[in-house]
One Martini backbone bead per residue (centre of mass of N, CA, C, O) as a GRO file, in nm:
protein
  442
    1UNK     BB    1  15.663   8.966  12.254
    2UNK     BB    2  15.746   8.747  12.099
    3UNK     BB    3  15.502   8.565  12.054
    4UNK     BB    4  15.349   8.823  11.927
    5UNK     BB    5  15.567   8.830  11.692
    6UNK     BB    6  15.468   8.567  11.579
    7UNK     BB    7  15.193   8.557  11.536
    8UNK     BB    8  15.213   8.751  11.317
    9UNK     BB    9  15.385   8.602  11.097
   10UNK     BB   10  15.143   8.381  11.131
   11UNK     BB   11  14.938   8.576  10.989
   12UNK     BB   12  15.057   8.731  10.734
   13UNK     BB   13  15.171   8.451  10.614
   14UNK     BB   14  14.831   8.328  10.583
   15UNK     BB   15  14.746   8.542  10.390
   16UNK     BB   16  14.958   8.509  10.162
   17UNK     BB   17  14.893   8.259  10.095
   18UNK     BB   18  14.594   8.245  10.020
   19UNK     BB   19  14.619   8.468   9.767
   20UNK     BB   20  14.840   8.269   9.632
   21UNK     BB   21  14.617   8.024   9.588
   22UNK     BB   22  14.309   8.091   9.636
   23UNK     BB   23  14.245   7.900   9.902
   24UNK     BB   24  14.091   7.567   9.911
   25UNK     BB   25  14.309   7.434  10.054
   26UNK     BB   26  14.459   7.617  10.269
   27UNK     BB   27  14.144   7.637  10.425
   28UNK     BB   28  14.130   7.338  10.519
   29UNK     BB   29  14.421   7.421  10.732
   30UNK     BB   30  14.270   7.550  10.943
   31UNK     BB   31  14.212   7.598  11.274
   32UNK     BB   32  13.894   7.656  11.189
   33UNK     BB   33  13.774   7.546  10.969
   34UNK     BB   34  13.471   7.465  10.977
   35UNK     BB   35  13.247   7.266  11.168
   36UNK     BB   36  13.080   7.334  11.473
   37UNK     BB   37  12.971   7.128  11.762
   38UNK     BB   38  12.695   7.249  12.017
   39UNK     BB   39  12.682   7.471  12.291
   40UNK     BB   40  12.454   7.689  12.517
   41UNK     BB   41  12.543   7.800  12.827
   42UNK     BB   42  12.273   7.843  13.145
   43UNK     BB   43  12.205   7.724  13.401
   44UNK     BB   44  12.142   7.456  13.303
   45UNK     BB   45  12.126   7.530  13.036
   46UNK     BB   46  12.059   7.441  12.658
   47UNK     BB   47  12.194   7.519  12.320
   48UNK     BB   48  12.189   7.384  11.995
   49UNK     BB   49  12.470   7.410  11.773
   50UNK     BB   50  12.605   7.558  11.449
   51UNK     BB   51  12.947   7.622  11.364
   52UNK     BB   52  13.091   7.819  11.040
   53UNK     BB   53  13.401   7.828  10.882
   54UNK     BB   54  13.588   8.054  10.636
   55UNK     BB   55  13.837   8.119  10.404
   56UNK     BB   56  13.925   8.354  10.192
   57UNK     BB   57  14.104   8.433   9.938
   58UNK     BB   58  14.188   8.714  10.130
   59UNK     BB   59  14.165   8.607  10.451
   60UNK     BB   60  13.878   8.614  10.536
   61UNK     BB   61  13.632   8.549  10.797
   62UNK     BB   62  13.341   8.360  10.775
   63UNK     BB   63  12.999   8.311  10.937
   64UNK     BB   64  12.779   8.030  11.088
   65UNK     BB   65  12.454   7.991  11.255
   66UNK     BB   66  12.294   7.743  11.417
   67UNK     BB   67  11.944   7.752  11.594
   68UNK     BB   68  11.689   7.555  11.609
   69UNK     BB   69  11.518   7.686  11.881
   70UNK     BB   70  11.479   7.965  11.670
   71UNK     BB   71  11.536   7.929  11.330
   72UNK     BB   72  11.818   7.906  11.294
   73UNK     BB   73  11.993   7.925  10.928
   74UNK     BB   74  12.287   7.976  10.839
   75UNK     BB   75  12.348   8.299  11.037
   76UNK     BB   76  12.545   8.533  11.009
   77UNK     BB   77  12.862   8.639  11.153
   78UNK     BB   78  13.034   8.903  11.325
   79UNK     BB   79  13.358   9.015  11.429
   80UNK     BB   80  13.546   8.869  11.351
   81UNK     BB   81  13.843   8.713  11.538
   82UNK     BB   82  14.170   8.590  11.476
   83UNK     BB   83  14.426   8.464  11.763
   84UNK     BB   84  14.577   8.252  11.818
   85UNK     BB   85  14.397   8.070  12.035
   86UNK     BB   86  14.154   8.317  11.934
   87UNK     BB   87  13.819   8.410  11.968
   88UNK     BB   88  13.562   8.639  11.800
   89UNK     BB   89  13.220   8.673  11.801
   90UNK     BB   90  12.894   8.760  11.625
   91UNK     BB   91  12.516   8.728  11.686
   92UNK     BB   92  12.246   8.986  11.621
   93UNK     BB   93  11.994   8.788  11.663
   94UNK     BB   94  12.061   8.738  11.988
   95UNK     BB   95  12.258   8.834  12.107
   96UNK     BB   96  12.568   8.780  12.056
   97UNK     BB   97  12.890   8.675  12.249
   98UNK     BB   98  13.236   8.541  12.194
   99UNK     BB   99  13.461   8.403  12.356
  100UNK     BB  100  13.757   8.226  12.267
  101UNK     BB  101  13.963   7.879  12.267
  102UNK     BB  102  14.148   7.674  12.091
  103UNK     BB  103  14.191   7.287  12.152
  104UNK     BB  104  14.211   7.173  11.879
  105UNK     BB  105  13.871   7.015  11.841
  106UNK     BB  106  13.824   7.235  12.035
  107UNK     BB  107  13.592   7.511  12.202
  108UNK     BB  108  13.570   7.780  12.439
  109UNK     BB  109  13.382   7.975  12.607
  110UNK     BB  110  13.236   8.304  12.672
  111UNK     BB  111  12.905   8.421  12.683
  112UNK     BB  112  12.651   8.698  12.548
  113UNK     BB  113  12.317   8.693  12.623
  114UNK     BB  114  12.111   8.935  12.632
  115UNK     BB  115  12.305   9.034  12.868
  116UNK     BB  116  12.387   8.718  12.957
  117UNK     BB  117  12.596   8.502  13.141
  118UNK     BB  118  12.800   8.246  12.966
  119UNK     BB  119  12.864   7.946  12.783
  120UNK     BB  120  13.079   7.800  12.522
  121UNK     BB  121  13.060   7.471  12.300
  122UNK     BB  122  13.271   7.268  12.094
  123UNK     BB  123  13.344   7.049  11.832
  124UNK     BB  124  13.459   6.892  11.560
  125UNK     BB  125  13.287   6.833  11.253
  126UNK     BB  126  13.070   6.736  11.010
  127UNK     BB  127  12.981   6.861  10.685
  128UNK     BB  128  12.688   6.839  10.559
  129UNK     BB  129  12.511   6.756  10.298
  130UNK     BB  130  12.225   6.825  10.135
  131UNK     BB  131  11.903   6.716  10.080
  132UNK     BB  132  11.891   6.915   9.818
  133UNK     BB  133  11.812   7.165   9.626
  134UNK     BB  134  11.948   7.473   9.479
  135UNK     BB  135  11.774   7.751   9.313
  136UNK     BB  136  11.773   8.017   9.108
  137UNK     BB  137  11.523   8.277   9.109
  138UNK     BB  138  11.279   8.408   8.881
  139UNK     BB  139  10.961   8.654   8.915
  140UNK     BB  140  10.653   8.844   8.776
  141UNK     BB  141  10.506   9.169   8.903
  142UNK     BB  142  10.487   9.317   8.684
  143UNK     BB  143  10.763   9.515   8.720
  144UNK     BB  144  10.817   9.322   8.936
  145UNK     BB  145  11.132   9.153   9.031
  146UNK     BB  146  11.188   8.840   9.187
  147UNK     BB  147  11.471   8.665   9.394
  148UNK     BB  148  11.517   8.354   9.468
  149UNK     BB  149  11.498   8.014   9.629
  150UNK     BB  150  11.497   7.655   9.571
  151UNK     BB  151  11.385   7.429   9.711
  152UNK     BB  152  11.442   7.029   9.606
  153UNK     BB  153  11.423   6.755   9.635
  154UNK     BB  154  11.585   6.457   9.537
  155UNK     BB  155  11.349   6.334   9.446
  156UNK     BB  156  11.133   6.203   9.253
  157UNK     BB  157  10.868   6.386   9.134
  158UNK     BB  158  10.606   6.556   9.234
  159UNK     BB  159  10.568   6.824   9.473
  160UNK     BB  160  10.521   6.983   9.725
  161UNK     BB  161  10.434   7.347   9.829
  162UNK     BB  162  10.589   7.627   9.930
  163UNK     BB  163  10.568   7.984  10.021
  164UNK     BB  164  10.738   8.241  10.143
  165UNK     BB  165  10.657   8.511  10.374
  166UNK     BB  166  10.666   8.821  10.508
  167UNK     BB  167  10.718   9.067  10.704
  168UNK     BB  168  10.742   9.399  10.856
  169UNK     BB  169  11.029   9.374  10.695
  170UNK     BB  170  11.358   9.393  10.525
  171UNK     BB  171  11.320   9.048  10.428
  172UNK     BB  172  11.503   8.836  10.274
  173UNK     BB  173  11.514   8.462  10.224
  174UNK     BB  174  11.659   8.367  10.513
  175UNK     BB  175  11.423   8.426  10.704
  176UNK     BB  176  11.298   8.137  10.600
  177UNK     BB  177  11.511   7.922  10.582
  178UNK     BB  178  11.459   7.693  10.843
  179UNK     BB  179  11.176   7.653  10.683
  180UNK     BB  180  11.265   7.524  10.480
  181UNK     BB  181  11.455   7.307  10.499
  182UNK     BB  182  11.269   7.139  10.673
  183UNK     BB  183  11.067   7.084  10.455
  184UNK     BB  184  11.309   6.973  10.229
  185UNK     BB  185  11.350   6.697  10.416
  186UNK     BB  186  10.986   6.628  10.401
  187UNK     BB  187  10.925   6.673  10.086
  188UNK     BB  188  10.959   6.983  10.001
  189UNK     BB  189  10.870   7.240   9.850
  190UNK     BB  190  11.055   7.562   9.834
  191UNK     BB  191  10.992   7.936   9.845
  192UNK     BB  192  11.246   8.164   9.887
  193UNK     BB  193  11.232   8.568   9.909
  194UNK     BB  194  11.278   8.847   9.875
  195UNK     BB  195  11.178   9.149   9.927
  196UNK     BB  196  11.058   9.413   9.789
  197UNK     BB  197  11.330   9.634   9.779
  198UNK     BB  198  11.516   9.358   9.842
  199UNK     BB  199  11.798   9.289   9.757
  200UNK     BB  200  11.715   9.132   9.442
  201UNK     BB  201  11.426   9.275   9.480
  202UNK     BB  202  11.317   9.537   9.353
  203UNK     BB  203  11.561   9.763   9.402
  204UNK     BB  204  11.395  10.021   9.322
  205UNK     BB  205  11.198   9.987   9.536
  206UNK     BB  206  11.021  10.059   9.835
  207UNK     BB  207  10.921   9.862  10.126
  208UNK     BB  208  10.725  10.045  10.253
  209UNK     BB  209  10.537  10.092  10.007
  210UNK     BB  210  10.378   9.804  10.016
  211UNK     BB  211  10.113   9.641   9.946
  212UNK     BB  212   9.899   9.399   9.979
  213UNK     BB  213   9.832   9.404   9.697
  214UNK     BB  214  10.173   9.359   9.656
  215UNK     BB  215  10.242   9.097   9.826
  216UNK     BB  216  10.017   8.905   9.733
  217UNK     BB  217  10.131   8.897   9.427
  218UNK     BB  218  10.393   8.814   9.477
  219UNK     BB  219  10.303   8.498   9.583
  220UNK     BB  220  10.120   8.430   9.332
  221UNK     BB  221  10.377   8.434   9.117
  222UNK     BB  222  10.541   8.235   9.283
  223UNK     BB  223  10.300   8.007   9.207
  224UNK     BB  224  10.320   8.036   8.885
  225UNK     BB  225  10.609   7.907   8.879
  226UNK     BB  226  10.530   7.635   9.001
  227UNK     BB  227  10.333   7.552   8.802
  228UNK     BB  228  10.580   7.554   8.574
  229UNK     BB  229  10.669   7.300   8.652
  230UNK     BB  230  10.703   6.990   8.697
  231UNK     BB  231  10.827   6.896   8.994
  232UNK     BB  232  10.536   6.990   9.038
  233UNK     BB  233  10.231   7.018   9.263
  234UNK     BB  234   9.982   7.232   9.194
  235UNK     BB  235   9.745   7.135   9.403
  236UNK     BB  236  10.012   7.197   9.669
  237UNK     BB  237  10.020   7.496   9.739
  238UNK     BB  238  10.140   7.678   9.953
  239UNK     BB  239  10.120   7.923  10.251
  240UNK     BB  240  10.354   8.130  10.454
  241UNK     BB  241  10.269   8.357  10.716
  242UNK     BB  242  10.483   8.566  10.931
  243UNK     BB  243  10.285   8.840  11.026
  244UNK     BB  244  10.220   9.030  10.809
  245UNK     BB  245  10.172   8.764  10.638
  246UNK     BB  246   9.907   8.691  10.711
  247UNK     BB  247   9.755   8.924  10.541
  248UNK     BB  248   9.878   8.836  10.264
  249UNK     BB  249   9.767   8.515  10.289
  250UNK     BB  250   9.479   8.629  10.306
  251UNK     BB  251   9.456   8.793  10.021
  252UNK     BB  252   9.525   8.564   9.863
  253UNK     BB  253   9.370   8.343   9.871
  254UNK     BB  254   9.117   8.513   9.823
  255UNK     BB  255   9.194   8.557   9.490
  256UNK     BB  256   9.308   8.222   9.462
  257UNK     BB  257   9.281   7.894   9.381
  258UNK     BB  258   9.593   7.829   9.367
  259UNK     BB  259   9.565   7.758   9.678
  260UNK     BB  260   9.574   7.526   9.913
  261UNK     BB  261   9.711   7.630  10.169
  262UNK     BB  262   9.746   7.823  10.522
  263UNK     BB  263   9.975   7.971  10.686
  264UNK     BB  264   9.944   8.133  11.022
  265UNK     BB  265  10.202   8.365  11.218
  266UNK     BB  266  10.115   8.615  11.408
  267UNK     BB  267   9.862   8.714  11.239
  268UNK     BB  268   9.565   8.833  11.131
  269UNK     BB  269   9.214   8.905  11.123
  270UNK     BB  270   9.273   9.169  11.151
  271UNK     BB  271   9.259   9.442  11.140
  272UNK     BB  272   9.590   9.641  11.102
  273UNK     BB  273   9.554   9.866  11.323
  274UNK     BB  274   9.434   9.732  11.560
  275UNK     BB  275   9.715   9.655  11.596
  276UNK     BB  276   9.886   9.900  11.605
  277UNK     BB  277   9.747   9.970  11.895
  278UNK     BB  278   9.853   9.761  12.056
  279UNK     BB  279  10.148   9.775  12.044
  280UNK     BB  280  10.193  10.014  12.133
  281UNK     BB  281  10.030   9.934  12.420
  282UNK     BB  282  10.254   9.685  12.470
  283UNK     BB  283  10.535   9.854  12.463
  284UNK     BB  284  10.480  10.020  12.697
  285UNK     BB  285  10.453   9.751  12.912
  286UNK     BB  286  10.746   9.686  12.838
  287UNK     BB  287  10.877   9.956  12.936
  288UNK     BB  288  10.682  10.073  13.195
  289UNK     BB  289  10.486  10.274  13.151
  290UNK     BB  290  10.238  10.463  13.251
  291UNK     BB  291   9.918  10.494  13.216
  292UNK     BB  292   9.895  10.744  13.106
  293UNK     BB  293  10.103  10.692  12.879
  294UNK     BB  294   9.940  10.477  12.740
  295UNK     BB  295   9.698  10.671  12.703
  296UNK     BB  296   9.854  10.837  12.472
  297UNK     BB  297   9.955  10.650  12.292
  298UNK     BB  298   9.700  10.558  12.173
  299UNK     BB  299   9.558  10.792  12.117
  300UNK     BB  300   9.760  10.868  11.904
  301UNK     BB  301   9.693  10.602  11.712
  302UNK     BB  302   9.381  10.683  11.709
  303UNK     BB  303   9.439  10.977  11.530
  304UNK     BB  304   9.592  10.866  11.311
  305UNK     BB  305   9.409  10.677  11.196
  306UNK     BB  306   9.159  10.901  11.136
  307UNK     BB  307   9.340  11.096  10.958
  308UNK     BB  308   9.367  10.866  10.721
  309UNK     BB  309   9.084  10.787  10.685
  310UNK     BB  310   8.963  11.106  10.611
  311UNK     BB  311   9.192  11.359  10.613
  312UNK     BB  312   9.154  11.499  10.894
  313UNK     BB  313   9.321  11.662  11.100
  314UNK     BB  314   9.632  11.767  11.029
  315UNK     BB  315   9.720  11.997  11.190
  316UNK     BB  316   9.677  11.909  11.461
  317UNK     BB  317   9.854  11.650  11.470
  318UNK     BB  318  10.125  11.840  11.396
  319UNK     BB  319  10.074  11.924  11.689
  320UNK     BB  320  10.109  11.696  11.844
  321UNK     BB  321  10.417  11.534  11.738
  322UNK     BB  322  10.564  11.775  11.860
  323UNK     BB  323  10.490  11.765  12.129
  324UNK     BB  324  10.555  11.400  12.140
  325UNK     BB  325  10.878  11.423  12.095
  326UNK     BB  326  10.927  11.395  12.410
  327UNK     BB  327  10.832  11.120  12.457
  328UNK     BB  328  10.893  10.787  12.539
  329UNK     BB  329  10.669  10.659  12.301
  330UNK     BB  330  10.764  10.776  12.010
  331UNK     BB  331  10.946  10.588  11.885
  332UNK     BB  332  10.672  10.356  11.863
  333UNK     BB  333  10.400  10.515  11.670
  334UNK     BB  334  10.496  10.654  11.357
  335UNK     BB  335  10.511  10.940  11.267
  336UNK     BB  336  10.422  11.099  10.984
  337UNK     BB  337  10.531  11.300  10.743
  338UNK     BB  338  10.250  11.283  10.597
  339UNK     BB  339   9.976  11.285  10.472
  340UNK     BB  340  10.005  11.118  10.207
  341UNK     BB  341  10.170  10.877  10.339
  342UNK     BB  342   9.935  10.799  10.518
  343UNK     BB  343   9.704  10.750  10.352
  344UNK     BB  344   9.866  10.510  10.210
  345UNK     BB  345   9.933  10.317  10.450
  346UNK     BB  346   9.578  10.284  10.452
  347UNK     BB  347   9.505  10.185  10.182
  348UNK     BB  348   9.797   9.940  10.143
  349UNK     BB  349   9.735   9.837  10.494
  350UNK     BB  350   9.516   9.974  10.769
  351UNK     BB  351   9.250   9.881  10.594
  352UNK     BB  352   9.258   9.583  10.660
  353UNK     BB  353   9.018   9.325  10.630
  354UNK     BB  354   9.007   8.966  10.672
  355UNK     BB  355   8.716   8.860  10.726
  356UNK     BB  356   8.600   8.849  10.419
  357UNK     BB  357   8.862   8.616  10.335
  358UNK     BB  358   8.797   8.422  10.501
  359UNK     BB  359   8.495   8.369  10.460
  360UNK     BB  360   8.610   8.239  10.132
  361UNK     BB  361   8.718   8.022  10.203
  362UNK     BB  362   8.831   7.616  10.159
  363UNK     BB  363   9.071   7.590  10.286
  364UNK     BB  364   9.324   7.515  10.448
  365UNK     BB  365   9.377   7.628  10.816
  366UNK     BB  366   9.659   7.751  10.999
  367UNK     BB  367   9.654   7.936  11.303
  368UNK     BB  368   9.956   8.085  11.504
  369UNK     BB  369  10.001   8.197  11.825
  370UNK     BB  370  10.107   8.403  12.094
  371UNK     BB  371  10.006   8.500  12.423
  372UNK     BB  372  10.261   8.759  12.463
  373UNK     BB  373  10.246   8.922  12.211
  374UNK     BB  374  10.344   9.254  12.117
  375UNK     BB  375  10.276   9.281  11.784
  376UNK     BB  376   9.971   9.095  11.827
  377UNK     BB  377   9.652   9.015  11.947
  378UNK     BB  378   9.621   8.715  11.983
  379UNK     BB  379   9.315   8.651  12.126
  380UNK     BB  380   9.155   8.879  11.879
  381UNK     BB  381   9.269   8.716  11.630
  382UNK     BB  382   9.178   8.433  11.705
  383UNK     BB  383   8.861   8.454  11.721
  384UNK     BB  384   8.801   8.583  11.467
  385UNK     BB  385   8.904   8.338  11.302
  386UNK     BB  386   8.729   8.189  11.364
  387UNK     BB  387   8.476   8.307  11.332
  388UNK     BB  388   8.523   8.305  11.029
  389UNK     BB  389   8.557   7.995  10.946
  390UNK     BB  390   8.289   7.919  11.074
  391UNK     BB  391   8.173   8.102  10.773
  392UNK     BB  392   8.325   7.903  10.595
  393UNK     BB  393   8.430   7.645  10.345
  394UNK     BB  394   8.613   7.530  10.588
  395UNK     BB  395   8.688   7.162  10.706
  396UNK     BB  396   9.028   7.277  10.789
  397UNK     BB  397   9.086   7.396  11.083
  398UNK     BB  398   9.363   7.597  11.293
  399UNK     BB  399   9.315   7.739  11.628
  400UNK     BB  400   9.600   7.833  11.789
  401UNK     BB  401   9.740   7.879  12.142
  402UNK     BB  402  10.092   7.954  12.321
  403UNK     BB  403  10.178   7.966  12.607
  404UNK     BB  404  10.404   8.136  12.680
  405UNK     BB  405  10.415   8.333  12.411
  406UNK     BB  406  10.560   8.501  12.128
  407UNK     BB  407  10.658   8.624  11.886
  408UNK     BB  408  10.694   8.305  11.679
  409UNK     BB  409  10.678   8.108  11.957
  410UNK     BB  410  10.845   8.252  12.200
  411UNK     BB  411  11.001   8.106  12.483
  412UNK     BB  412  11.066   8.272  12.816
  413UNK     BB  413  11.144   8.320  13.076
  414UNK     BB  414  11.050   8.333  13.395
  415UNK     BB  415  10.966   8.485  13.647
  416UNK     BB  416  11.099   8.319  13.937
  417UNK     BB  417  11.208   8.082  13.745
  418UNK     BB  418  11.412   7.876  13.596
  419UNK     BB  419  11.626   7.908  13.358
  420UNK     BB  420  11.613   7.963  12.995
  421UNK     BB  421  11.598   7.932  12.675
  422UNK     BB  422  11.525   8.045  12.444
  423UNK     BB  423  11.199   7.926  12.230
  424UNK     BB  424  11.010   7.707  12.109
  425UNK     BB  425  10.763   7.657  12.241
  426UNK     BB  426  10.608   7.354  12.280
  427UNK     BB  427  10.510   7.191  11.995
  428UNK     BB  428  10.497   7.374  11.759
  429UNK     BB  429  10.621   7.227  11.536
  430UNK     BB  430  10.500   6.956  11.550
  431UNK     BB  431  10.221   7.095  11.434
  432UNK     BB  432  10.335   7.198  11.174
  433UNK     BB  433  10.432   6.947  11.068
  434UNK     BB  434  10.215   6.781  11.038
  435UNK     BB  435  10.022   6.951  10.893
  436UNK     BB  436  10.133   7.008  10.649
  437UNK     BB  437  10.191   6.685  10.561
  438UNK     BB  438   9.904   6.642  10.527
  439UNK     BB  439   9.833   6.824  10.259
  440UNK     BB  440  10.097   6.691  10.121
  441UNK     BB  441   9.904   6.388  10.102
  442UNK     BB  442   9.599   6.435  10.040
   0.00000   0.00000   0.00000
């Protein structure tokens, strides 16, 4: 009790200072802030990591994580918790929690991730100086403002660029952070940003409601800011279309000569709507639903794309939904609330075929799948590419599918197989790194 009670005051104590001298001097003084390096461990697999800590004006502990093997770079952790020398913590995009205790310059601790128990190991780093610069920028497409970050290598001349657009998430600028890093500190410029409706990016409007004509304009708008640009080759310019970006960046190519060349990543190739009646039956069998309920569910999903499509058989439709609404499958086939609304998700989203935007192509295009992808029909969306690119003015494409990957080309343990930690590919980096390279070098 006693020992609890000075813990207590020397926590209470640590408070008052921080906030008495507004502490930046105060705070590279506790026994947690600055960087750690280490990894996460599970059964003989090992993810090597970096978490950063820093107390702030008001004693409040803020941390971030990076996990190059998933592409995650210095993404916030929450629910921190530090009571010398105990720490808990957690990073909500791997399911990730910490349980750990500080000893001198190490601290070490059990782990739970994905819901299966590690440890995981840290031992105090040096924070590097980024080897690039970052600049707030804003960009106008119609009435959206833009809001994002660029990075710029630190070398003198015009550089080559890549514009990261989003998938089908409310996803910040944060979300391609991993690799604008990576290709900034191999000499690109690079420029992510909200998603329109998200963080800074026109706030005013609802992301949900968002067309691929109004998404593709947004990546065309940021291209248009780095034409203007002197430290840019304007000649340059790539697109890296991420899942749902994947039909993005096929939609901006086929507008605008002003594209070098783009990267699809789990994305594109076929109808949208085609895609979503795979998920909703993809999603069935990684649930393990009946062979009947995922004809259900199927069913249910092409139902609603022809009512959408049509305008016909609304009445009929709203009464499958009430019926279907205790259904195992219901909450994964995205019910519409509306006729107005669904025919709009058709017109600005469900009804893009990129097949006739493919073979207008004349630019250099990667795309890469993975073989178990649950989001995206990887098979029939490669196949499709292929065939298209082979009817267009491009002869320099390359379509990859990566086995044993899901999408974003992350490979899982296999069940019977000895455990191993989730992450890229093998290959996969390599292929993406290479090629970009030859682009902004060609």
């Amino acid at each position: 009790m006693k020992n609890q009670t000075i813990r207590t005051v020397n926590f209470i104590t640590a408070i008052f200072l921080c906030a008495l001298f507004a502490s930046s001097s105060y705070a590279t003084q506790t026994p947690l802030n600055g960087e750690w390096d280490g990894a996460l461990l599970r059964e003989g697999s090992e993810a090597k990591v970096k978490i950063n800590f820093k107390t702030t004006a008001d004693g409040n502990i803020e941390g971030t994580m990076t996990m190059p093997s998933v592409g995650m770079f210095r993404q916030p952790l929450s629910k921190i918790s530090f009571n010398s020398p105990k720490i808990h913590f957690e990073q909500e995009n791997i399911a990730a929690v910490f349980d750990g205790e500080i000893q001198g310059n190490k601290f070490t601790g059990n782990l739970q991730i994905i819901g299966l128990n590690g440890t995981f190991y840290l031992k105090r780093g040096k924070e590097e100086a980024l080897p690039y610069k970052q600049e707030e920028v804003r960009f106008q497409n119609g009435k959206a403002t833009l809001a994002g970050t660029l990075l710029t290598p630190l070398s003198r001349g015009r550089h080559p660029a890549i514009v990261f657009t989003h998938g089908g998430a409310p996803d910040t600028r944060d979300a391609m952070r991993f690799f604008a890093d990576h290709f900034a500190r191999l000499g690109i410029s690079c420029l992510i940003y909200d998603k329109r409706g998200v963080g800074a990016s026109a706030p005013e409007l609802d992301w949900g409601r968002s067309s691929f004509d109004d998404l593709a304009g947004d990546a065309l708008a940021a291209i248009n800011l780095l034409k203007s640009r002197k430290d840019i080759n304007a000649r340059k310019i790539g697109l890296y279309g991420p899942s749902n970006g994947g039909w993005t960046v096929e939609k901006a190519a086929a507008r605008s000569k002003d594209v070098a060349f783009i990267v699809v990543n789990s994305g594109g190739g076929i109808p949208t709507w085609e895609s979503e009646v795979f998920r909703a039956e993809a999603t069935a069998r990684v649930e393990g639903l009946s062979e009947d309920e995922i004809k259900e569910a199927t069913a249910f999903m092409r139902q609603k794309f022809e009512v959408a499509r049509t305008g016909q058989g609304w009445e009929q439709f709203q009464s499958l939904i009430e019926q279907s609404r205790k259904k195992r499958w219901f909450y994964f086939v995205a019910a519409p609330r509306s006729l107005e609304r669904l025919q709009e998700a058709w017109t600005g989203v469900f009804s893009y075929d990129p097949f006739s935007d493919l073979k207008k192509l004349e630019i250099p295009v990667l795309a890469i799948f993975g073989e178990l992808d649950t989001e995206v029909p990887a098979k029939p969306i490669a196949t499709r590419t292929r065939e298209a690119l082979r009817n267009s003015k491009s002869n320099d494409y390359t379509v990859k599918e990566f086995s044993r990957a899901g999408h974003g080309i992350i490979a899982f343990p296999e069940q019977g197989k000895p455990w191993h930690f989730f992450g890229f590919s093998d290959g996969y980096m390599d292929l993406l790194t290479d090629w970009v390279l030859k682009q902004a070098k060609s």
